[in-house]
C-alpha positions as CSV (number, residue, x, y, z in Angstrom):
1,X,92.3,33.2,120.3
2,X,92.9,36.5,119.2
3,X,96.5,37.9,117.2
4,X,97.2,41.4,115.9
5,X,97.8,41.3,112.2
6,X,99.6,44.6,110.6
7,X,96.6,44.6,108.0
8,X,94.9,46.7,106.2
9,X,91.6,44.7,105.0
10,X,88.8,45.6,103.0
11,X,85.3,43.8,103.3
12,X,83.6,44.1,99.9
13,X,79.4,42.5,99.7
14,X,76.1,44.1,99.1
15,X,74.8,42.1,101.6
16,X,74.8,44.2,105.2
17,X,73.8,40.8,107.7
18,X,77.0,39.4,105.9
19,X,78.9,42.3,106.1
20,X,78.7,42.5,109.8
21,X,79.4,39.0,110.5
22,X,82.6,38.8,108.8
23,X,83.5,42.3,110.4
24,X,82.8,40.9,113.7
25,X,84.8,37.6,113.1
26,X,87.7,40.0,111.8
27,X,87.7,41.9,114.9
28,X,87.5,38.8,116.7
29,X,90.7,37.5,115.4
30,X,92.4,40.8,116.1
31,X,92.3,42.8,112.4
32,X,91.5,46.3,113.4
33,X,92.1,48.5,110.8
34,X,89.2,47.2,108.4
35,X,86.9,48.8,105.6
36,X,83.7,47.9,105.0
37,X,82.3,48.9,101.6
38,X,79.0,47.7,100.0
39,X,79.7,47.5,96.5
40,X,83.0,46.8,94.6
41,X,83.2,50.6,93.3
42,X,83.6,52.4,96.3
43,X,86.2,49.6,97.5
44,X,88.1,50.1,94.3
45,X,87.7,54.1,94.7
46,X,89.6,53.5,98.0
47,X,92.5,51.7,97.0
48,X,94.8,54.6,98.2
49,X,94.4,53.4,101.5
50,X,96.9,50.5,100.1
51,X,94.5,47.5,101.6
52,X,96.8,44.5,102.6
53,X,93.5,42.5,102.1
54,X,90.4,42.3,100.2
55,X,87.7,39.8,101.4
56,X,85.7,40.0,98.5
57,X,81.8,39.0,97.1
58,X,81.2,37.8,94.1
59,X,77.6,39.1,93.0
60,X,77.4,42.7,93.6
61,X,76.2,45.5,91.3
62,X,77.4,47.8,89.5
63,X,80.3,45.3,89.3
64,X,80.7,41.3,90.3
65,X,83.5,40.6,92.0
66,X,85.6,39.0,89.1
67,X,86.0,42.8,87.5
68,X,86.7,44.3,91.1
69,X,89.3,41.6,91.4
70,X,90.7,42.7,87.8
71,X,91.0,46.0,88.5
72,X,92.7,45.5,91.9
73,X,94.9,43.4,90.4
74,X,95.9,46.1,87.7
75,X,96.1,48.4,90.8
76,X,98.7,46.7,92.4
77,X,98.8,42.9,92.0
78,X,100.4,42.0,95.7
79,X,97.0,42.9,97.2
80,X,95.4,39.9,98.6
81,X,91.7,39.1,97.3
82,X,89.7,36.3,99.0
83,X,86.5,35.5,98.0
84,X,83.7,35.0,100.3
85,X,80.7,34.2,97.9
86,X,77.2,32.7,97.8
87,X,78.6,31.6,95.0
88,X,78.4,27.5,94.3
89,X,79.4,27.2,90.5
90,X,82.6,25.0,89.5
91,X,83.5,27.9,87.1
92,X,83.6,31.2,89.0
93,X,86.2,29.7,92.1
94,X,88.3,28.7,89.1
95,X,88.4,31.8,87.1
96,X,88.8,34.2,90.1
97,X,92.1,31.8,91.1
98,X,93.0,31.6,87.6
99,X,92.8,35.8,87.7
100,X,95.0,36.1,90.9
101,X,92.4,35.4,93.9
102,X,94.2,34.0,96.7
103,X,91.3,31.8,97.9
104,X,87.4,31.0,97.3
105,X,85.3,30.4,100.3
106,X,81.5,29.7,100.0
107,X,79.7,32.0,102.4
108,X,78.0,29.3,104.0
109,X,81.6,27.4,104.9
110,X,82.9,30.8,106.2
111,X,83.7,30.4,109.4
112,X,86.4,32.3,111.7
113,X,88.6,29.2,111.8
114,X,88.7,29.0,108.0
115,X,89.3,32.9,108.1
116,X,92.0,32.8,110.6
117,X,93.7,29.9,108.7
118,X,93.7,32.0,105.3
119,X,94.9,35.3,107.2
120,X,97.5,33.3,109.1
121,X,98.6,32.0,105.2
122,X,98.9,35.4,104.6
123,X,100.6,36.7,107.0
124,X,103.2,34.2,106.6
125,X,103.7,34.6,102.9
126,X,104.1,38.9,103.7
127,X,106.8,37.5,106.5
128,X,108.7,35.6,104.0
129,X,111.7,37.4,102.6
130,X,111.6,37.7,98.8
């Protein structure tokens, strides 16, 4: 089943199999206007473009995900960040939430139901008058 969000989303990970997996399960669920970037500096260098979205990794260099998320939130703090991590520790889900992430997803539980359930959160949380 395919919808047309209104979102701006950025795909952050160093990792280009993942990279195209989760852009092909975005474009499934009907995001178009997405951003891939490899690494959480050129993602924050393009934060102009006013992303809606940020599906994020957690180990990249030069910077982990948890400083991206940081300075996104310093940016503009109504930007959503997901992460989407290899990432298994107790600690690092609860420090990103604790930091402003919106969610935590381990990359090997990503799945385009799970990613359509958070964008459809989302979406509905945007729609809600404030």
């Amino acid at each position: 089943m395919s919808n047309d969000y209104p979102f701006c989303t950025f795909l952050v990970d160093d990792d280009p199999f993942c990279l195209q997996l989760y852009h092909y399960h975005l474009k499934n669920l009907g995001l178009k206007d997405v951003y891939l970037f490899d690494n959480g500096k050129d993602c924050l260098d393009n934060l102009v473009l006013q992303p809606d979205l940020i599906l994020l990794d957690h180990y990249m260099k030069p910077m982990n995900g948890l400083q991206v998320l940081d300075e996104v939130k310093k940016y503009n703090p109504d930007i959503f960040v997901v992460f989407l991590s290899g990432q298994e520790e107790i600690h690092i889900p609860i420090v990103a939430k604790d930091n402003g992430a919106f969610d935590y997803l381990v990359k090997t539980d990503v799945t385009e139901d799970k990613l359509q359930l958070i964008i459809e959160k989302i979406q509905a949380i945007k729609q809600t008058p404030h």
